[in-house]
ChimeraX commands (.cxc) that place a marker at each C-alpha (Angstrom):
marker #1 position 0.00,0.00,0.00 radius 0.5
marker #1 position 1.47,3.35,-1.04 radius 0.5
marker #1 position 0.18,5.83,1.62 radius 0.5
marker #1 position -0.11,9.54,-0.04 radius 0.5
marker #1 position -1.16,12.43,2.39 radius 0.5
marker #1 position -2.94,16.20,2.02 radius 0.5
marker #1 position -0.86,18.69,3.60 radius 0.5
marker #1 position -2.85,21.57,4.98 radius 0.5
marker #1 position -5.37,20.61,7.55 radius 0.5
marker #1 position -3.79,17.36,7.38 radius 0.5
marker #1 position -0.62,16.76,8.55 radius 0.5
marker #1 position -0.40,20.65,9.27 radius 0.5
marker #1 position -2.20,23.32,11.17 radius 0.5
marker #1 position -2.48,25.79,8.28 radius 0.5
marker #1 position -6.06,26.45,7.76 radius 0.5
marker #1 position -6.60,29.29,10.07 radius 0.5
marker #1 position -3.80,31.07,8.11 radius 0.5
marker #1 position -5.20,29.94,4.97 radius 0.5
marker #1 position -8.69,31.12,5.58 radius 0.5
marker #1 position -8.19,34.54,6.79 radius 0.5
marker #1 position -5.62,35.20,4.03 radius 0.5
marker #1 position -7.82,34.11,1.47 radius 0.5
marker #1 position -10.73,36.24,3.27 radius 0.5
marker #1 position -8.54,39.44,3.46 radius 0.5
marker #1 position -8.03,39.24,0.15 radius 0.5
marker #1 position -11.23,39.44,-0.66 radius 0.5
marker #1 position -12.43,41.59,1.89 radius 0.5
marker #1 position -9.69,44.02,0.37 radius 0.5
marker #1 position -10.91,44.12,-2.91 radius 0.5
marker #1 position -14.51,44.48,-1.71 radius 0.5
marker #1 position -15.55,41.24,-3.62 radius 0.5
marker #1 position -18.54,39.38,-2.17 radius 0.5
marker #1 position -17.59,35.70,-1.15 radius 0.5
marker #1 position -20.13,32.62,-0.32 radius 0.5
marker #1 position -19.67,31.14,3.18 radius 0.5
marker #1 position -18.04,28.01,2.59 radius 0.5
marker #1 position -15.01,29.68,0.00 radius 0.5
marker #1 position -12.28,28.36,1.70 radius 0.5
marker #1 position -13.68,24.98,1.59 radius 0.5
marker #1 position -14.15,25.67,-2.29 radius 0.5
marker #1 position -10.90,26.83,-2.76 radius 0.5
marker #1 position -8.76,24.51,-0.33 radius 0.5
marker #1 position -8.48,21.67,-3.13 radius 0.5
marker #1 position -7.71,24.17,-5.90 radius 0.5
marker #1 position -4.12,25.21,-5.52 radius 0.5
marker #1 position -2.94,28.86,-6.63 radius 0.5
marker #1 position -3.69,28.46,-9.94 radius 0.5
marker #1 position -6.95,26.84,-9.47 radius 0.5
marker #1 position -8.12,29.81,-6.27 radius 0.5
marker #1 position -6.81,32.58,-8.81 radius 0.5
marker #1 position -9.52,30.88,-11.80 radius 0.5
marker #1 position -12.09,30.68,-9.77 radius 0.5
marker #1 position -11.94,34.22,-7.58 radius 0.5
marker #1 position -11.76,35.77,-11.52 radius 0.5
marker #1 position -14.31,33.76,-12.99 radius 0.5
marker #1 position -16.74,32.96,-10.33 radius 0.5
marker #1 position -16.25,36.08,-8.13 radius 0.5
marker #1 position -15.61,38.64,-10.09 radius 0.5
marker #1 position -12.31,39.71,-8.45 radius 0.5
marker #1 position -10.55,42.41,-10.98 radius 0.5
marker #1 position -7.29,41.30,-11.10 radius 0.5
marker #1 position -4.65,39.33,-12.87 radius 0.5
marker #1 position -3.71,35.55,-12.21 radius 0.5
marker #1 position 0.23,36.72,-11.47 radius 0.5
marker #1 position -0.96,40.04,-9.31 radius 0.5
marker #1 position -3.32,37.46,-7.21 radius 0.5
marker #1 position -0.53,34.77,-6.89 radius 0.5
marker #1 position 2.02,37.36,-5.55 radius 0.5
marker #1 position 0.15,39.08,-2.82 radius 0.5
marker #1 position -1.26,35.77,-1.76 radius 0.5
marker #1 position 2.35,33.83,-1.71 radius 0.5
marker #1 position 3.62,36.77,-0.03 radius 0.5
marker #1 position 0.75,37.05,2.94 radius 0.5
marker #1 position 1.07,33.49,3.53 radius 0.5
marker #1 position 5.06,32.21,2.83 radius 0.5
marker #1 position 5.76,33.75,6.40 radius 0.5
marker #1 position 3.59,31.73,8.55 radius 0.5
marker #1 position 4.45,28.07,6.19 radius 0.5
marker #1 position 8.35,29.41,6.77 radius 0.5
marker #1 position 7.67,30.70,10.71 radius 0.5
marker #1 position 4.89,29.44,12.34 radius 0.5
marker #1 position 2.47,26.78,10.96 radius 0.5
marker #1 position 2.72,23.63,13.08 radius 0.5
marker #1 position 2.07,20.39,13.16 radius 0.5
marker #1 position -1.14,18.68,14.18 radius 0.5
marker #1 position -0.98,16.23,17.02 radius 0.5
marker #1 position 0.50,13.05,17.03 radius 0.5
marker #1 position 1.30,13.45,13.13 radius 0.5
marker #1 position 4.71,12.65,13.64 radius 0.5
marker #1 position 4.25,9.80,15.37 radius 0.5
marker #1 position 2.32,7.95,12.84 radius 0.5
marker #1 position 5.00,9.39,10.31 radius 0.5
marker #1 position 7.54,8.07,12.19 radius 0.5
marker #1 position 5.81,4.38,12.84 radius 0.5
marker #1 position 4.77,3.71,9.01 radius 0.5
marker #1 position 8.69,5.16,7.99 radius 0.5
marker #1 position 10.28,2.55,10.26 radius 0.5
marker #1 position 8.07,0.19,9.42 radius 0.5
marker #1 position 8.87,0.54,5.41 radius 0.5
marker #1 position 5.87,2.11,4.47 radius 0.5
marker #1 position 6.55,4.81,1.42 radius 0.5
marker #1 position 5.01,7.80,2.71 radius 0.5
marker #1 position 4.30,10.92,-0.33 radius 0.5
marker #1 position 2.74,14.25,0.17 radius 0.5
marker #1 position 0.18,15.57,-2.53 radius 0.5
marker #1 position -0.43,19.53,-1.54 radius 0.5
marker #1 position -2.90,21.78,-3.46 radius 0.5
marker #1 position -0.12,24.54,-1.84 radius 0.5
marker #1 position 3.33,25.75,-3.86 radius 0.5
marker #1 position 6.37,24.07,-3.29 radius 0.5
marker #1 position 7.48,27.76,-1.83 radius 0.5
marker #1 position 5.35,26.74,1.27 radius 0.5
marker #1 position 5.20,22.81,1.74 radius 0.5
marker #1 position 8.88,22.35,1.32 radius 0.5
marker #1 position 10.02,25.25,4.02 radius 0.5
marker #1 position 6.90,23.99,6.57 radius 0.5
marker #1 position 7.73,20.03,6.11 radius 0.5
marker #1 position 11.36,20.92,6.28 radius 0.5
marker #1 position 11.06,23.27,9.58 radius 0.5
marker #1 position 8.82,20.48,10.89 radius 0.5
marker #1 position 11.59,18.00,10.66 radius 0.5
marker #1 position 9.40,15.58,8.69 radius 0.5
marker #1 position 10.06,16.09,5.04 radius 0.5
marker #1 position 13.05,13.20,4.74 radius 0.5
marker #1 position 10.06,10.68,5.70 radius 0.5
marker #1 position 8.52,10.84,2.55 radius 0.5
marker #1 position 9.43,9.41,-0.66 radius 0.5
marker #1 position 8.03,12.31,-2.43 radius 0.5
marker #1 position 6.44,15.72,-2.28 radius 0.5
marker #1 position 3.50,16.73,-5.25 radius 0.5
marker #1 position 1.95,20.22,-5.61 radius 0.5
marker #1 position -1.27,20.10,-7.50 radius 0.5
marker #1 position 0.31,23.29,-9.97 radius 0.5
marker #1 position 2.94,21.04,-11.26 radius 0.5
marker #1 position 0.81,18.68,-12.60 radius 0.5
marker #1 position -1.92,21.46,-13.90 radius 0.5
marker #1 position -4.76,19.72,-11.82 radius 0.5
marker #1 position -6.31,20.18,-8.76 radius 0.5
marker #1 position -7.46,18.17,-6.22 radius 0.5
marker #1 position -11.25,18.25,-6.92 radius 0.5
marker #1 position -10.22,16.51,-10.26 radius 0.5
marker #1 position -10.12,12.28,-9.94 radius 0.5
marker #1 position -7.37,12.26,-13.18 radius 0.5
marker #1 position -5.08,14.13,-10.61 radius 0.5
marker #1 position -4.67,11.03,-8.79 radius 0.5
marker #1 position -5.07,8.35,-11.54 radius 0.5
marker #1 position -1.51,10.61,-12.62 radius 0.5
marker #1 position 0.15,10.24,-9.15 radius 0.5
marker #1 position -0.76,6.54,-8.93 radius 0.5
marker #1 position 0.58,6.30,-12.98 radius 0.5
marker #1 position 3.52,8.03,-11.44 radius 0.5
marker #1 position 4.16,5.07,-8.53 radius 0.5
marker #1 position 3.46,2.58,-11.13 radius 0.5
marker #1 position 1.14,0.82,-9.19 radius 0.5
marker #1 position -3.18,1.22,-9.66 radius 0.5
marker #1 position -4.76,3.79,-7.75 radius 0.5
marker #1 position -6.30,1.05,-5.51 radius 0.5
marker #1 position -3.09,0.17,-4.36 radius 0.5
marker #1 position -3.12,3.70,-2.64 radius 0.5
marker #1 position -4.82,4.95,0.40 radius 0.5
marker #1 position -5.36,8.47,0.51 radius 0.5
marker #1 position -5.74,10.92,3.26 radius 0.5
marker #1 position -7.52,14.17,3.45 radius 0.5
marker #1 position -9.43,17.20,5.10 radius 0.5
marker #1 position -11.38,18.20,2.46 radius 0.5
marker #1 position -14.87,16.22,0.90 radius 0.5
marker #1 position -13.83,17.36,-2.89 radius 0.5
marker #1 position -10.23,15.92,-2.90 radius 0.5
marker #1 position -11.39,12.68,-0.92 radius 0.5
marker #1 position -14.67,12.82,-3.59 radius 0.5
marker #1 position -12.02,13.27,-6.25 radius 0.5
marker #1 position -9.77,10.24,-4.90 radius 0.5
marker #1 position -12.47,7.53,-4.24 radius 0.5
marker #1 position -13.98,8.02,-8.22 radius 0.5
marker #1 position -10.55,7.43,-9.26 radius 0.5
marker #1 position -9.95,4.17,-6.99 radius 0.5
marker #1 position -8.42,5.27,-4.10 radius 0.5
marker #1 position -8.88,3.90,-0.23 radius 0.5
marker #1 position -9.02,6.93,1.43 radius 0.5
marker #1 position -9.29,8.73,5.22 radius 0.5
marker #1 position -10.84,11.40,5.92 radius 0.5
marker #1 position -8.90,13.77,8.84 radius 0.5
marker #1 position -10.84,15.87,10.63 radius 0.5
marker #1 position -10.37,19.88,10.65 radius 0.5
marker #1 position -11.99,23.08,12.49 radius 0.5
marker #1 position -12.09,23.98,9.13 radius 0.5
marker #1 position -14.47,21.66,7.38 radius 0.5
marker #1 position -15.92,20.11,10.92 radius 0.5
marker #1 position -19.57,21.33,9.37 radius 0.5
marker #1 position -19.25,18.55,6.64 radius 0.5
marker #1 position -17.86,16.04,9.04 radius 0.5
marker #1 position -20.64,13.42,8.26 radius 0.5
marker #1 position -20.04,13.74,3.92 radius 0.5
marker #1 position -16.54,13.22,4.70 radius 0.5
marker #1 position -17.77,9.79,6.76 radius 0.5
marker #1 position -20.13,8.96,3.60 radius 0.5
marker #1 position -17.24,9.64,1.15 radius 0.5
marker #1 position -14.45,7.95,3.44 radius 0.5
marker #1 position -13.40,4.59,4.40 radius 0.5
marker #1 position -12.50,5.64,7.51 radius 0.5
marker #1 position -12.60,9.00,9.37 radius 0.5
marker #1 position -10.45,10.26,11.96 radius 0.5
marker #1 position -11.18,12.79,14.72 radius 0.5
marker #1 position -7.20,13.00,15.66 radius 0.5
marker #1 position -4.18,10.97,14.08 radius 0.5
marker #1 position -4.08,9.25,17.89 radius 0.5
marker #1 position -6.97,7.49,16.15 radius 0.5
marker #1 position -5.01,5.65,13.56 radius 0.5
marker link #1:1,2 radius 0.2
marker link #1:2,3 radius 0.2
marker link #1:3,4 radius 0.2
marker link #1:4,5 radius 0.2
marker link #1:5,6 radius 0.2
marker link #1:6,7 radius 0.2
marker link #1:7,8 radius 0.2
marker link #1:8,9 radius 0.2
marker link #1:9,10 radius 0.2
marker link #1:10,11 radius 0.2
marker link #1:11,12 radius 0.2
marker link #1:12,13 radius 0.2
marker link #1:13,14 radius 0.2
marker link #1:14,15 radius 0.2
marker link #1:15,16 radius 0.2
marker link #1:16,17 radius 0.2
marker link #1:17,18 radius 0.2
marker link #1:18,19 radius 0.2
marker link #1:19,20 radius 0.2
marker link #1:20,21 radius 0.2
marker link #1:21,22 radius 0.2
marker link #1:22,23 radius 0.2
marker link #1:23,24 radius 0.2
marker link #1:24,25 radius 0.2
marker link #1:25,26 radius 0.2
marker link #1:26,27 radius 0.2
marker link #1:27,28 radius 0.2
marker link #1:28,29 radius 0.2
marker link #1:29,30 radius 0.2
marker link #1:30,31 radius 0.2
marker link #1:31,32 radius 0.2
marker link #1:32,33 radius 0.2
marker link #1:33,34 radius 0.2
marker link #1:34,35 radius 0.2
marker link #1:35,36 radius 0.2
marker link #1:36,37 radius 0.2
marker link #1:37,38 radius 0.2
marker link #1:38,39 radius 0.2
marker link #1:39,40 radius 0.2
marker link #1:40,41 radius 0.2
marker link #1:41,42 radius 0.2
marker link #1:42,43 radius 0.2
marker link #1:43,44 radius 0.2
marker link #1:44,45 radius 0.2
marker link #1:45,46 radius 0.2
marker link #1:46,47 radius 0.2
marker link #1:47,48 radius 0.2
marker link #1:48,49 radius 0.2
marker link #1:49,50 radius 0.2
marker link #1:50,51 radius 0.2
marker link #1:51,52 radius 0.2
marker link #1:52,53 radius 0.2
marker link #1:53,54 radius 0.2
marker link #1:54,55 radius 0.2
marker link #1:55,56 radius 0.2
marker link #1:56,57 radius 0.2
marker link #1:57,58 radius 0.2
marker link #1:58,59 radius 0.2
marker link #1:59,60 radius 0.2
marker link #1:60,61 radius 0.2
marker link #1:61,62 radius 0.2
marker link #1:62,63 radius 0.2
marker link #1:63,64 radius 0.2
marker link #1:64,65 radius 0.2
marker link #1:65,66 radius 0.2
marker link #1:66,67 radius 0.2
marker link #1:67,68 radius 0.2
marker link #1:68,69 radius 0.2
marker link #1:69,70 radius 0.2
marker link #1:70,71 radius 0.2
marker link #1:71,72 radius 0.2
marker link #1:72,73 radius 0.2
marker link #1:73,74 radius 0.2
marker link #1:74,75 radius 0.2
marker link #1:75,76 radius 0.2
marker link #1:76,77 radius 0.2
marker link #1:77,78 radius 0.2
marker link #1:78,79 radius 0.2
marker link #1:79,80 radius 0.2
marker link #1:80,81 radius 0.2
marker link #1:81,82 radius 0.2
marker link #1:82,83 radius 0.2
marker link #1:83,84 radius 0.2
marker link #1:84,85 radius 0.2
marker link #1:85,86 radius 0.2
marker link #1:86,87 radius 0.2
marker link #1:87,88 radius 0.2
marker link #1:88,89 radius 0.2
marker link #1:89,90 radius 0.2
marker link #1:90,91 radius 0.2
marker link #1:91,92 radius 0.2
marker link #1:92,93 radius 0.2
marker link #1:93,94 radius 0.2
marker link #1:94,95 radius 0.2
marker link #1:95,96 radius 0.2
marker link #1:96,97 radius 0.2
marker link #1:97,98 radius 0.2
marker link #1:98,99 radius 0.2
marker link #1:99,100 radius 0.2
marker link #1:100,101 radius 0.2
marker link #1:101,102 radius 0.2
marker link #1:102,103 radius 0.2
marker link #1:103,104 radius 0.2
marker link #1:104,105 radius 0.2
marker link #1:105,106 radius 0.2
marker link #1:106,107 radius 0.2
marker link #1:107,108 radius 0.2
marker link #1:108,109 radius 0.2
marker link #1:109,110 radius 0.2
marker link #1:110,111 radius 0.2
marker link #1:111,112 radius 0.2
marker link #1:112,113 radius 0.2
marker link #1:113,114 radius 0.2
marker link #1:114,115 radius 0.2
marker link #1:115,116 radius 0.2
marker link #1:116,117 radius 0.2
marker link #1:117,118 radius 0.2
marker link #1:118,119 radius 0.2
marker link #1:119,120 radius 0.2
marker link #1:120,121 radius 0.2
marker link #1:121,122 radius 0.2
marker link #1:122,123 radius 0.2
marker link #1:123,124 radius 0.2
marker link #1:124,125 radius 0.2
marker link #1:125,126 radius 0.2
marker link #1:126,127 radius 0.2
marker link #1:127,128 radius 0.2
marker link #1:128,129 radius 0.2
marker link #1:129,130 radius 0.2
marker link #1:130,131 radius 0.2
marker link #1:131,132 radius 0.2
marker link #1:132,133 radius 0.2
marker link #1:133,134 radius 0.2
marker link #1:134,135 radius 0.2
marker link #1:135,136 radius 0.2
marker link #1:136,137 radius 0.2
marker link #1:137,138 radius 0.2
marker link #1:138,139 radius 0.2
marker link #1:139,140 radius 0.2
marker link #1:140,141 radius 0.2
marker link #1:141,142 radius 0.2
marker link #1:142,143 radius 0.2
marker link #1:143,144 radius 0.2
marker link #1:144,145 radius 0.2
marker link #1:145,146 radius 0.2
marker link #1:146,147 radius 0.2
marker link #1:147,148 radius 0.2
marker link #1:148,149 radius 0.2
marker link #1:149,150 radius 0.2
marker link #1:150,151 radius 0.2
marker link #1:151,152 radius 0.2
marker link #1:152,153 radius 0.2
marker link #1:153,154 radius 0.2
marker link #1:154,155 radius 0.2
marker link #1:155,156 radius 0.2
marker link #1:156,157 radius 0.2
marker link #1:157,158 radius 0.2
marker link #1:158,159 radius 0.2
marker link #1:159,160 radius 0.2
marker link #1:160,161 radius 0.2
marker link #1:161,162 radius 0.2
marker link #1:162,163 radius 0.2
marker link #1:163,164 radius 0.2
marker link #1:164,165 radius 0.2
marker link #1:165,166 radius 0.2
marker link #1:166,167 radius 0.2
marker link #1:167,168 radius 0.2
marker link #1:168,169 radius 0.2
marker link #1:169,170 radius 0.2
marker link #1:170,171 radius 0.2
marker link #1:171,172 radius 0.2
marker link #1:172,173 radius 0.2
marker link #1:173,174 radius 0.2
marker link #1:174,175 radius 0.2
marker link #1:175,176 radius 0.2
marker link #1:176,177 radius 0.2
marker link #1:177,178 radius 0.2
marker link #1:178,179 radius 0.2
marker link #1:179,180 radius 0.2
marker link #1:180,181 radius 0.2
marker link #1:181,182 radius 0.2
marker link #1:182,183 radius 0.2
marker link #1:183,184 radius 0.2
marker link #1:184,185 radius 0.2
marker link #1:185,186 radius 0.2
marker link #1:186,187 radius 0.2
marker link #1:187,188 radius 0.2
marker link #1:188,189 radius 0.2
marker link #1:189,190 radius 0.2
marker link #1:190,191 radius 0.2
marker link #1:191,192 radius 0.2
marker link #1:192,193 radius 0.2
marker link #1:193,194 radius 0.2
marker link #1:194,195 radius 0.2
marker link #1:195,196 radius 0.2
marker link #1:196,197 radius 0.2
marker link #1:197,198 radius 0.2
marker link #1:198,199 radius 0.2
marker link #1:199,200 radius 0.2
marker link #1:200,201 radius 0.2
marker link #1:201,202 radius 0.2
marker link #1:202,203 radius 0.2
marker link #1:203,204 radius 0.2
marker link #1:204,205 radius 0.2
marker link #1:205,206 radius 0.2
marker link #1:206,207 radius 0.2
marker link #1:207,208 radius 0.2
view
């Protein structure tokens, strides 16, 4: 089993940063937003948040304009701050030791997941680290992961997937994955999806 695992609100504490950037933004620009946009745009990546706040929200502003004042309100806290969630090293740790190949498939730039995994003393347990941009697909889509598991040369059910987010796990069980769902503040309102969608659902990595 090839174990491949979400970054933010996963294995990291980064969606309170995440949200209120992506809010400021919009606030700042006096574009109206729907309640659950970071939720939308979580799975998206940069390239995939900068489509859909110019098509779908009507924010006046160009793709490379967006991309730098977001990278630059949130590479501080990935570089600085963001920790950890609980007991996510420990089940790193126990599935490294134990020979498990362990690879990291982020909707965020590699500007922020290599610096955060790197500060967290956890990137040299995986295999591999993805970002959604470099393969032009974002989470929500199920070829993104039909590509990673191409990638492994293995089948996507060989794979078990783990997640915050009810689009990416959506997105990862059409294309054959086992998946996880982890739970978040963030997306604790869609808890029970997440348990339809999931094989499994976990409060707090303790769990698993």
């Amino acid at each position: 089993m090839q174990y491949i695992f979400d970054m933010d609100g996963t294995l990291i504490d980064s969606m309170p940063t995440f949200g209120r950037v992506m809010v400021d933004y919009l606030r700042a620009n006096r574009v109206a937003y729907p309640p659950d946009v970071v939720e939308r745009v979580t799975p998206l990546g940069f390239s995939g948040t900068a489509e859909y706040f110019i098509g779908e929200l009507g924010v006046r502003q160009s793709r490379e304009e967006m991309g730098r004042v977001l990278c630059a309100a949130m590479e501080r806290g990935y570089r600085e701050e963001i920790p950890a969630k609980a007991h996510v090293r420990e089940v790193l740790t126990g599935l490294h030791e134990a020979g498990a190949k362990l690879y990291v498939l982020t909707a965020s730039p590699r500007l922020f997941s290599d610096p955060c995994l790197t500060r967290l003393g956890l990137i040299s347990l995986f295999t591999q680290v993805w970002c959604c941009d470099e393969f032009g697909l974002s989470k929500a889509d199920p070829d993104l992961y039909v590509r990673v598991a191409e990638l492994l040369k293995t089948r996507p059910e060989e794979c078990m997937f783990f997640d915050d987010n009810p689009l990416a796990a959506a997105a990862a069980v059409t294309a054959g994955m086992h998946t996880v769902g982890v739970y978040d503040p963030s997306s604790a309102g869609r808890a029970d999806e997440m348990r339809r969608i999931c094989e499994r659902y976990i409060c707090s990595w303790d769990e698993f």
